[in-house]
LUMMILO-385557 format. One line per 8 residues: their letters; for each residue x, y, z of N, C-alpha, C. Coordinates in pm, 1 decimal. Example, Ala and Ser with C-alpha at 12.3 -4.5 7.8 and 13.67 -1.06 7.14 Angstrom:
2
AS = 1319.0,-569.0,780.0,1230.0,-450.0,780.0,1320.0,-330.0,780.0 | 1285.0,-225.0,708.0,1367.0,-106.0,714.0,1290.0,3.0,787.0
END
This chain:
82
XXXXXXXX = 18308.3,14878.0,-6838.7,18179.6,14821.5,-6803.8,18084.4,14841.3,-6922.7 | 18009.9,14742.2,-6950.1,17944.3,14723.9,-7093.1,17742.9,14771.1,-7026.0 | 17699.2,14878.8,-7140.2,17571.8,14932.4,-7103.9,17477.1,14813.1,-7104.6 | 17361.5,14874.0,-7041.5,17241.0,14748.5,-7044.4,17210.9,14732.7,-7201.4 | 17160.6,14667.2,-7233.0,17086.8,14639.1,-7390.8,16959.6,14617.7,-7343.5 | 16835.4,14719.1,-7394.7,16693.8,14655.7,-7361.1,16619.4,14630.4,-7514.0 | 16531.1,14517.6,-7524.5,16513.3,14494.7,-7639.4,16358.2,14551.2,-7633.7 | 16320.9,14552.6,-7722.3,16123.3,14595.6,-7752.1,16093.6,14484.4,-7842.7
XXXXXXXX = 15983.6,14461.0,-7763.2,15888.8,14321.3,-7862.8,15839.5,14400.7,-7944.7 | 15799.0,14331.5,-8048.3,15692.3,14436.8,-8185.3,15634.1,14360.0,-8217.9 | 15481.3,14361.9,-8258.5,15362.8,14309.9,-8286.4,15349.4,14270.9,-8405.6 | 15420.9,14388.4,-8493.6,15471.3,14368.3,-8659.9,15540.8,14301.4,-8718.1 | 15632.1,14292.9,-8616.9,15762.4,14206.8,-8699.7,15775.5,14104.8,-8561.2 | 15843.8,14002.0,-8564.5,15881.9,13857.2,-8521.1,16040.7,13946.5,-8437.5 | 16126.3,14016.8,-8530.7,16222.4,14026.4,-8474.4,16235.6,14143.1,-8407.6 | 16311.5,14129.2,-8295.0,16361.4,14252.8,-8172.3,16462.6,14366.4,-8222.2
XXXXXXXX = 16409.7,14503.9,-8166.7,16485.9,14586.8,-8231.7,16557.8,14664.8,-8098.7 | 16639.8,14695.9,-8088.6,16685.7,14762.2,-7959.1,16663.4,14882.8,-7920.4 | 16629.5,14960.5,-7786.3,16568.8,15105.9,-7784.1,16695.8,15176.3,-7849.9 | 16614.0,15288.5,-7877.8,16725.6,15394.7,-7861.7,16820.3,15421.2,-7781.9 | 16940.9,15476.7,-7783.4,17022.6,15556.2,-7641.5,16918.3,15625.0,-7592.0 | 16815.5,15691.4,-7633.4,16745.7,15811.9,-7528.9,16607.0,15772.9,-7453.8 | 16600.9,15720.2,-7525.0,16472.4,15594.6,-7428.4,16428.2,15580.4,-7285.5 | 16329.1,15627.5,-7230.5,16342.5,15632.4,-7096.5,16251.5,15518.5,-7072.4
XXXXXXXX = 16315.6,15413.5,-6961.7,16230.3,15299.1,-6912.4,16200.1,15361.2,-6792.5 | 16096.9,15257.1,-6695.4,16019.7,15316.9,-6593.2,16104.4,15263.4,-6458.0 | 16180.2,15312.4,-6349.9,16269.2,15284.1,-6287.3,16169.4,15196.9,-6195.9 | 16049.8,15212.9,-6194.7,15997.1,15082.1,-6113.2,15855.2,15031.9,-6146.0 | 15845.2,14864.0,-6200.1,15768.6,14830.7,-6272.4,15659.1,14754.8,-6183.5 | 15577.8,14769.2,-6120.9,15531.0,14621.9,-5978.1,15425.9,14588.9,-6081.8 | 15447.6,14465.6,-6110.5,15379.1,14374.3,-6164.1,15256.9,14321.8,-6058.6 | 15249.5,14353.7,-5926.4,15155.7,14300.6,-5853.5,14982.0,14251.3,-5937.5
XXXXXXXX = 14967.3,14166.7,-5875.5,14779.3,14192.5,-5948.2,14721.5,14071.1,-5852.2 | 14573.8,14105.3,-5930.2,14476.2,14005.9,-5840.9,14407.3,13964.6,-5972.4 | 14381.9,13843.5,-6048.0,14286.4,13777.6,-6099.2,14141.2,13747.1,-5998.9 | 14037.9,13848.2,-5999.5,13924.9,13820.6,-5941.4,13846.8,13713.5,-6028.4 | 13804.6,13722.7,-6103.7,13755.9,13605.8,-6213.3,13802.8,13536.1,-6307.2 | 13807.2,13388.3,-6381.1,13855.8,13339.9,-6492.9,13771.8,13227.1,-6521.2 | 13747.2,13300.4,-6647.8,13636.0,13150.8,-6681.1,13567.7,13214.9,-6843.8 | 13530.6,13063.1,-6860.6,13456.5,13057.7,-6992.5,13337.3,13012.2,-6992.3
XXXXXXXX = 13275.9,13042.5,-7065.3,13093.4,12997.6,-7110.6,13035.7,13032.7,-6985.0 | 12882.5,12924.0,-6964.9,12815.5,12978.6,-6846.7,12877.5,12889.7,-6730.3 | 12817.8,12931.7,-6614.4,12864.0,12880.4,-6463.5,12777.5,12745.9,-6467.6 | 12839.1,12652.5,-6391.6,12755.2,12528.4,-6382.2,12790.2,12482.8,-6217.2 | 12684.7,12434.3,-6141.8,12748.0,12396.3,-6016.0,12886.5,12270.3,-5974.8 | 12983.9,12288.7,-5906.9,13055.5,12263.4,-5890.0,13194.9,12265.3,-5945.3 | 13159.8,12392.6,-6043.4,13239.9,12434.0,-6113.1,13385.6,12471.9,-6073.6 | 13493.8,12482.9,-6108.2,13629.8,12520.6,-6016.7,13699.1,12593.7,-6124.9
XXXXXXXX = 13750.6,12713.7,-6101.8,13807.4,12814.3,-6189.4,13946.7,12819.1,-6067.9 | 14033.2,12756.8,-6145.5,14168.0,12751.5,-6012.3,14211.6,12882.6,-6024.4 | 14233.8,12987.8,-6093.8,14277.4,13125.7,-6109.2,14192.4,13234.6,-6027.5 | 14045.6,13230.0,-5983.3,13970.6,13275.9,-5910.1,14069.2,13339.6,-5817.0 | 14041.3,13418.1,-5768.3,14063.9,13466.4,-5660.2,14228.2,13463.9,-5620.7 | 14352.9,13457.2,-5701.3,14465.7,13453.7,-5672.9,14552.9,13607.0,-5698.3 | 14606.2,13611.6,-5611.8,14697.7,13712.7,-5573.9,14827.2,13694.2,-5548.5 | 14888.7,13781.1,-5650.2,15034.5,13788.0,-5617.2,15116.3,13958.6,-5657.0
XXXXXXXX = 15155.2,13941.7,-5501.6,15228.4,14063.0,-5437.5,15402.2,14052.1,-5491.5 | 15422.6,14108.9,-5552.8,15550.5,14137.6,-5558.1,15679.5,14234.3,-5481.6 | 15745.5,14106.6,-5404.2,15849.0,14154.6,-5286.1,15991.1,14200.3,-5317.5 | 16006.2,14144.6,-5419.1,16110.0,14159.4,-5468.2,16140.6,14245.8,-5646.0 | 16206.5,14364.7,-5679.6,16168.9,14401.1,-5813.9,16384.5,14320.4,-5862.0 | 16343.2,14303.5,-6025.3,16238.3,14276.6,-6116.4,16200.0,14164.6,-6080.7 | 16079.7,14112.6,-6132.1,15954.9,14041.0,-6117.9,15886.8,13968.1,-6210.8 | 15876.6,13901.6,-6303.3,15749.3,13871.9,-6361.5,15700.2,13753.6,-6344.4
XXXXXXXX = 15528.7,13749.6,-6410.9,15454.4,13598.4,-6395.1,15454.0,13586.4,-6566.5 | 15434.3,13392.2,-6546.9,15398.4,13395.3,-6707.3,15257.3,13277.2,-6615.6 | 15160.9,13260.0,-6720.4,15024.9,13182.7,-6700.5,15071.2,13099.5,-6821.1 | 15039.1,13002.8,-6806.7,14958.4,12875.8,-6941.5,14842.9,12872.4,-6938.4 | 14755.2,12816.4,-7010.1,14610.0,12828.6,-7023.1,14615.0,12735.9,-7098.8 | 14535.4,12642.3,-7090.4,14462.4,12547.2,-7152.5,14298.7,12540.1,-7129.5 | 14242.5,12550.9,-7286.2,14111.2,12529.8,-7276.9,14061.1,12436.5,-7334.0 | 13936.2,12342.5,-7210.7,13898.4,12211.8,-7238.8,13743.5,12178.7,-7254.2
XXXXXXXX = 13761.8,12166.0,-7366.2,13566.8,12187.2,-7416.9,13476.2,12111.9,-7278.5 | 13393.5,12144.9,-7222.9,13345.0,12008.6,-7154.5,13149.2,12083.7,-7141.6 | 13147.1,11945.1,-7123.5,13000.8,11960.6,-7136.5,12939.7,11899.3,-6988.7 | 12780.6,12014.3,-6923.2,12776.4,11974.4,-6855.5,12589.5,11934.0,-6829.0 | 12566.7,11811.4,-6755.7,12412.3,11783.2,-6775.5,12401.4,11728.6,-6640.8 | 12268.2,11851.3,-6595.0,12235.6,11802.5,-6444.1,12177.1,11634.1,-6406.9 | 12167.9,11648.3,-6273.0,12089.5,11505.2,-6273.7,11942.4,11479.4,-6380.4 | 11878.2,11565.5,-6414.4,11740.2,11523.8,-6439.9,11776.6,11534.5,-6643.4
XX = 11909.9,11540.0,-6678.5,11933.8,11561.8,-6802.5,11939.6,11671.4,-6868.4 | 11915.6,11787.5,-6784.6,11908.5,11903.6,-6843.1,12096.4,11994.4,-6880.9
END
């Protein structure tokens, strides 16, 4: 039976280096979370931040989320032009 291989990202270098044999990982990781806020610049009415308020519980381990993000310049002017 062939051991796990865990790799480590590095910030320095592009390429993956493998732990040590003595390396201790964390036998349980819960990724759970809550995004209470997400947003850029100021608030404008009718604004919609779809990430607001989302929660995710993790039922099952291992687990992870990945997000995309796209940011879209926009401009906003009330009725009276302001």
């Amino acid at each position: 039976m062939s051991q796990p291989h865990y790799l480590q990202a590095s910030h320095s270098t592009p390429s993956h280096k493998p732990l040590p044999p003595n390396a201790t990982l964390p036998q349980v990781l819960n990724m759970s979370h809550i995004i209470r806020h997400l947003g850029f610049g100021p608030h404008y009415p009718g604004q919609s931040n779809p990430l607001d308020g989302y929660v995710r519980i993790v039922d099952r381990r291992p687990h992870s989320y990945k997000y995309f993000l796209k940011v879209v310049p926009t401009e906003y002017y009330g009725r009276l032009g302001e």
